[in-house]
C-alpha positions as CSV (number, residue, x, y, z in Angstrom):
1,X,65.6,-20.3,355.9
2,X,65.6,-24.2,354.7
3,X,69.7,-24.9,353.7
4,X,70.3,-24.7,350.3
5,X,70.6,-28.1,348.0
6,X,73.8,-29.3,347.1
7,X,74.1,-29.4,343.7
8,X,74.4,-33.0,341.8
9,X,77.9,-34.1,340.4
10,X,76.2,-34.4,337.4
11,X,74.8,-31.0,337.2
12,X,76.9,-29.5,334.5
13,X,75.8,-32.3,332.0
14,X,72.5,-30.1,330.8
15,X,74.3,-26.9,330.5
16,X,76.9,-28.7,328.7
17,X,74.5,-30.4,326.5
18,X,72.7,-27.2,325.7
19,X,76.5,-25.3,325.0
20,X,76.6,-28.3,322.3
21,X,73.4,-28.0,320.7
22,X,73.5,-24.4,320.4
23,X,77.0,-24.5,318.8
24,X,75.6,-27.7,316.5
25,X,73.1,-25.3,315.3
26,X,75.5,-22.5,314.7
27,X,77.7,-24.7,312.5
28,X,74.8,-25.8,310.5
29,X,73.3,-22.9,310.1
30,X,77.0,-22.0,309.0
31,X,77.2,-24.1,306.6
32,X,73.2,-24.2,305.1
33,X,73.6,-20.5,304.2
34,X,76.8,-21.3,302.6
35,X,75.7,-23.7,300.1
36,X,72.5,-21.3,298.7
37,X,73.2,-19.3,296.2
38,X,72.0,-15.9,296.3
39,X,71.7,-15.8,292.4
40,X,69.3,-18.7,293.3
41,X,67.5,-17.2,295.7
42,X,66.9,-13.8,294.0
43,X,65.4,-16.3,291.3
44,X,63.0,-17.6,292.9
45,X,62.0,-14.1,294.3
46,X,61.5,-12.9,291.5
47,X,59.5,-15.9,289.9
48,X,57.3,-15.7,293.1
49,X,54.1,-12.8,293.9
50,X,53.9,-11.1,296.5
51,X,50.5,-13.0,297.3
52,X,52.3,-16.4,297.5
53,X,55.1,-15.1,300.0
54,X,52.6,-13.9,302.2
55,X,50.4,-16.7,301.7
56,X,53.6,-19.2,302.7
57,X,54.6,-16.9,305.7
58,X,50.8,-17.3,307.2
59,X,51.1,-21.2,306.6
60,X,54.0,-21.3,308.0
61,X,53.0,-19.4,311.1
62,X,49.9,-21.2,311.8
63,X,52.1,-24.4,312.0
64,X,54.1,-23.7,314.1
65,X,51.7,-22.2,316.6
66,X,49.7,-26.2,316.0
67,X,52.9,-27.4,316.8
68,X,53.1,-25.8,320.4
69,X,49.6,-27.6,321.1
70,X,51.5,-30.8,320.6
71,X,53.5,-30.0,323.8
72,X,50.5,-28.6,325.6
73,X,48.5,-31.7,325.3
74,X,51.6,-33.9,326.5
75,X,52.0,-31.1,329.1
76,X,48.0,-32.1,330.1
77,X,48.6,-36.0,329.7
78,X,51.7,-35.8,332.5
79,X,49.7,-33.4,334.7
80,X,52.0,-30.8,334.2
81,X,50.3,-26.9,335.0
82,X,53.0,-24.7,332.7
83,X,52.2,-21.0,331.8
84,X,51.5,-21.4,327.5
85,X,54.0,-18.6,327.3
86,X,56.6,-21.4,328.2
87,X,55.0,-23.9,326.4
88,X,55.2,-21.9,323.6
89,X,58.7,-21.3,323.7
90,X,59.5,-24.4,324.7
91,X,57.8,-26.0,321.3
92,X,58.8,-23.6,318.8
93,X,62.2,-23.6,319.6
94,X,62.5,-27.4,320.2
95,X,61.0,-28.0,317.1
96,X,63.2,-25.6,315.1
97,X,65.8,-26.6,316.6
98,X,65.3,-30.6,315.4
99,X,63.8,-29.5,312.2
100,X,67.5,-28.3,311.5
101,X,69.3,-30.7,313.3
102,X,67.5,-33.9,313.1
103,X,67.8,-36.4,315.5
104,X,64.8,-34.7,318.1
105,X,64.5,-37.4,320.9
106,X,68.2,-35.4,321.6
107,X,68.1,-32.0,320.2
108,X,64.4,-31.3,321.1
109,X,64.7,-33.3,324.0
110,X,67.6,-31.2,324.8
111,X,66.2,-27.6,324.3
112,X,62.9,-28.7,326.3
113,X,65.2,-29.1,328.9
114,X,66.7,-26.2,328.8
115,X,63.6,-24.2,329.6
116,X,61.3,-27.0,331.0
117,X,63.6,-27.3,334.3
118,X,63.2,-23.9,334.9
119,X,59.7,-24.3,335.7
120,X,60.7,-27.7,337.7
121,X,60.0,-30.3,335.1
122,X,62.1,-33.0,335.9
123,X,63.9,-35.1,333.4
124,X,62.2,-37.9,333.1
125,X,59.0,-36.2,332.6
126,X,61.0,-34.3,329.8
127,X,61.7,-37.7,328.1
128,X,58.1,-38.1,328.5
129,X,57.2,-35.6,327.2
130,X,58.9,-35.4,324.0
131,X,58.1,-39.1,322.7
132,X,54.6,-38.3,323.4
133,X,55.2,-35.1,321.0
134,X,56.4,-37.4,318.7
135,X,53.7,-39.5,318.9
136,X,51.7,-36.6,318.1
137,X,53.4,-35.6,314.9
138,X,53.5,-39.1,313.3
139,X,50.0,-39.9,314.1
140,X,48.8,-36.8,311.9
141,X,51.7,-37.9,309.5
142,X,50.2,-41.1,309.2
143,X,46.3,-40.1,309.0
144,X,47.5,-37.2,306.1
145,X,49.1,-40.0,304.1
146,X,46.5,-42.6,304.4
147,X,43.6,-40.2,303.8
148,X,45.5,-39.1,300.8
149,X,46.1,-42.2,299.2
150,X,42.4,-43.3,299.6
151,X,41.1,-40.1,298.6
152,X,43.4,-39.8,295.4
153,X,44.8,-43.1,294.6
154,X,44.9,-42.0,290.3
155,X,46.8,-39.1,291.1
156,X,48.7,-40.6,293.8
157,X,50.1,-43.5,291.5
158,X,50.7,-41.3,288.8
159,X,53.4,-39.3,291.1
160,X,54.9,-42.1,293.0
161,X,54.5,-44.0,289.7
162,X,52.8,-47.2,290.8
163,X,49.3,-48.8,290.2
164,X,46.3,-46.9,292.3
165,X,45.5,-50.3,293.7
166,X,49.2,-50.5,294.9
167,X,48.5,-46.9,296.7
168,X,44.9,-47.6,297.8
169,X,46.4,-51.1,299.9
170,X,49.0,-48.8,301.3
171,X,46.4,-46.4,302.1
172,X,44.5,-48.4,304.0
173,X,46.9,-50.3,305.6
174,X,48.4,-46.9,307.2
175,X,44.3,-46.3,307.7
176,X,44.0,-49.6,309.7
177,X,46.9,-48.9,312.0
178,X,45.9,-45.7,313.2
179,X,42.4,-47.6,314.0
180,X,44.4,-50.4,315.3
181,X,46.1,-47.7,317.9
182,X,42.9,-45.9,318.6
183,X,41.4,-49.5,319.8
184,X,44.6,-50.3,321.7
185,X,44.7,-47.1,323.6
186,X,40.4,-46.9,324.1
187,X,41.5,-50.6,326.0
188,X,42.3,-49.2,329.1
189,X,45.1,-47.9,330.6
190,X,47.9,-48.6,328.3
191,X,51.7,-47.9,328.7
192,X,55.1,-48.6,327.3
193,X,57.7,-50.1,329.5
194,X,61.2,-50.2,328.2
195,X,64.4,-50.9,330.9
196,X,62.0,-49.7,333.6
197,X,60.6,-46.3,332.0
198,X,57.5,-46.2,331.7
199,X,55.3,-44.3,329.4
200,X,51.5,-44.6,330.0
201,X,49.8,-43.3,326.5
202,X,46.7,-41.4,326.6
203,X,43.6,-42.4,326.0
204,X,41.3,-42.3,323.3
205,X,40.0,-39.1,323.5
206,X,43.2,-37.7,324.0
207,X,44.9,-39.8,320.9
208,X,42.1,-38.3,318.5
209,X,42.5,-34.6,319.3
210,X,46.2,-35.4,318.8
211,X,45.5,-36.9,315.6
212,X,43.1,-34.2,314.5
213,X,45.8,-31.4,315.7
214,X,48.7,-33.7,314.0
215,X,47.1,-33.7,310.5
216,X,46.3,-30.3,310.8
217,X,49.8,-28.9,311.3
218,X,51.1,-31.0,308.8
219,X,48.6,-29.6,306.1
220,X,49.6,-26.2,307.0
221,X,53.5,-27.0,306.7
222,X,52.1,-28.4,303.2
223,X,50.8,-25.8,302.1
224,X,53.8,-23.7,302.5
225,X,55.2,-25.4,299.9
226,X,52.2,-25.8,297.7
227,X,51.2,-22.1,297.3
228,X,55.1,-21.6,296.5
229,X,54.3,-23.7,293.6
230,X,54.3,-22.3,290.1
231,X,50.8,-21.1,289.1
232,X,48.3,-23.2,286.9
233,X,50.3,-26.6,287.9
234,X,46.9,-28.3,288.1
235,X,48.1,-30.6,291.2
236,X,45.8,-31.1,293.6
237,X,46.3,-30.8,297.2
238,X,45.2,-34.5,298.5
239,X,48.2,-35.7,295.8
240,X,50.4,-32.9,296.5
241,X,49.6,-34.2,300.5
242,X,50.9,-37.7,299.8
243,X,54.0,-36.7,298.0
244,X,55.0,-33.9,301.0
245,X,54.4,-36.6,303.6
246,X,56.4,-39.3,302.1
247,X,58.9,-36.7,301.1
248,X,59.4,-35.9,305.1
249,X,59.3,-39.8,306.1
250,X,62.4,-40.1,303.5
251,X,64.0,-37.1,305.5
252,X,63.9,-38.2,308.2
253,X,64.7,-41.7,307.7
254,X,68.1,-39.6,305.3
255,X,69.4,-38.6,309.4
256,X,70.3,-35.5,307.4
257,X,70.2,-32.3,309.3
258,X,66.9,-31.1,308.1
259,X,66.3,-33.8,305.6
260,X,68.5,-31.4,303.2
261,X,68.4,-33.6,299.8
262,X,66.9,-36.1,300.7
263,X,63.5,-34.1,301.0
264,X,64.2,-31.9,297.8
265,X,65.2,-34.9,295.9
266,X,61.9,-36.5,296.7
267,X,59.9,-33.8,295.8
268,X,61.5,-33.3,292.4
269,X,60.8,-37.1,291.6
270,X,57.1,-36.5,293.1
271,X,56.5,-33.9,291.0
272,X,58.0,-35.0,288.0
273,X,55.4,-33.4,285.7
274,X,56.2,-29.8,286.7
275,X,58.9,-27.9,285.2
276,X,61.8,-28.6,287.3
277,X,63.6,-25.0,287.9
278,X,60.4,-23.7,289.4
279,X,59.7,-26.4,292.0
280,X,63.5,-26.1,292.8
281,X,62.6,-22.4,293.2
282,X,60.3,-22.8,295.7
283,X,62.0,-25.3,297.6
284,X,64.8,-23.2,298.3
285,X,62.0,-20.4,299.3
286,X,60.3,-23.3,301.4
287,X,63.5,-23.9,303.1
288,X,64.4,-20.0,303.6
289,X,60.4,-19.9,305.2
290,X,59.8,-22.9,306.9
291,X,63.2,-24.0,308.2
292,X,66.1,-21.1,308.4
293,X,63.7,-18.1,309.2
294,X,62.2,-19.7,312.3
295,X,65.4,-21.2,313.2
296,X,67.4,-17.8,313.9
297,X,64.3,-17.1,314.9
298,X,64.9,-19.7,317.6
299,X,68.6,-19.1,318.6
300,X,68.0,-15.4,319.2
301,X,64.4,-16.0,321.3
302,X,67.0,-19.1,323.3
303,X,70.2,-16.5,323.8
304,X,67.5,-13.5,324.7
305,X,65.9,-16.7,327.4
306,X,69.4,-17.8,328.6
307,X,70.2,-13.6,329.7
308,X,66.8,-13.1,331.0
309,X,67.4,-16.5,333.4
310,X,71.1,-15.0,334.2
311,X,70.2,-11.6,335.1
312,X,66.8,-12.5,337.1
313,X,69.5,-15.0,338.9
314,X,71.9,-12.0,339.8
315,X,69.2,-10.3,340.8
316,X,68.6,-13.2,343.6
């Protein structure tokens, strides 16, 4: 029998870090349930059918099963053989997680972690992989906008109120740099190097069906929203695509756990020509769908993970 490892001095830091992140997420949960109003929410119940809930539960569920392809492609790129049932895990609860939290190089990074290394993925290759998650996510982020500038630029100015010229250079400047990436990557071997980590990007190929899965998970996660829209609004889904979009860049950019404010406030002055207590009701249903729902979701699957590693390790 080969002698048993001895354990790093520094091996408590990931359980430590996990303790933290699931306690972060109990606070703000805490306090995100605390500031909706259940008058409020019974609302915007009432305003909304049947049909649109359902519709908004199927979008959301098909983006988040996109978004555990983002993971499985990095998983690919690193050479990394991992059963999907952990990948799948792994993703949906990394990215509820940081949806909630914000700051995902450290939350998701942290909760990848937490179940990658059980299948022997080693840190570094964690780090790995979640930038080139994040790649994946802003490179549909960025093709969405772009596309949706070019394709609406009238509509587009009208909500962001600016000139469709203005929107149409923006357009295709975004356009142009996701070109400019493509080329860079269809090079040759290309890699970032920062303090002697090294990332090596993938290739063409690989970038487009990241692209092409990016966009497509972020028009699902629109749509959430848009079918929680009141009826007969007349906005159409390319604008409504441009104003979503920017609305998550602003966000994130607000370091606010979950973009909360910063991502309804942006929406409201989107969508400036709707009534304003119906788009404020289905923001608060978006945010019950899209963002709370999957994250208990995500702390009871993690708690029900952490027992089921415990007990098969007593069972060792």
């Amino acid at each position: 029998m080969a002698a048993a490892q001895p354990r790093s001095r520094w091996w408590w830091l990931g359980p430590a870090a996990s303790l933290a992140i699931f306690a972060a997420s109990i606070a703000v949960l805490t306090f995100i349930l605390r500031e909706i109003d259940s008058a409020e929410v019974l609302g915007a119940l009432a305003r909304t059918g049947r049909e649109q809930l359902l519709m908004a539960v199927g979008f959301a569920a098909l983006s988040y099963a996109l978004l555990t392809g983002y993971d499985a492609l990095a998983l690919r790129k690193l050479g990394l053989a991992i059963p999907y049932r952990t990948t799948a895990l792994a993703s949906y609860t990394s990215f509820s997680v940081s949806f909630t939290l914000g700051f995902p190089l450290v939350t998701a990074g942290t909760v990848r972690y937490w179940i990658y290394s059980g299948r022997g993925v080693r840190t570094s290759e964690v780090a790995k992989l979640t930038v080139m998650v994040g790649v994946t996510f802003w490179l549909g982020m960025a093709v969405v906008l772009g596309a949706a500038m070019l394709h609406a630029p009238d509509s587009v100015a009208v909500a962001a109120r600016t000139t469709p010229l203005v929107v149409q250079g923006m357009g295709a400047a975004i356009v142009a740099g996701v070109l400019g990436y493509l080329a860079f990557v269809a090079g040759g071997q290309r890699a970032i190097a920062l303090r002697g980590w090294r990332l090596e990007l993938p290739g063409a190929t690989m970038s487009i069906a990241q692209i092409l899965l990016g966009a497509g998970e972020v028009c699902a996660a629109a749509a959430v929203l848009y079918v929680l829209l009141p009826a007969g609004h007349g906005l159409g889904f390319e604008t409504f695509l441009a104003v979503y979009v920017f609305a998550c860049v602003v966000g994130v950019a607000s370091h606010l756990p979950g973009g909360v404010g910063a991502f309804e406030a942006t929406i409201l002055i989107g969508l400036a020509a709707l009534p304003r207590e119906p788009v404020l009701g289905a923001l608060l249903l978006f945010r019950l769908i899209y963002y709370i729902a999957p994250f208990i979701l995500a702390l009871a699957l993690l708690g029900l993970y952490e027992i089921g590693k415990r007990l098969r390790s007593r069972g060792r």
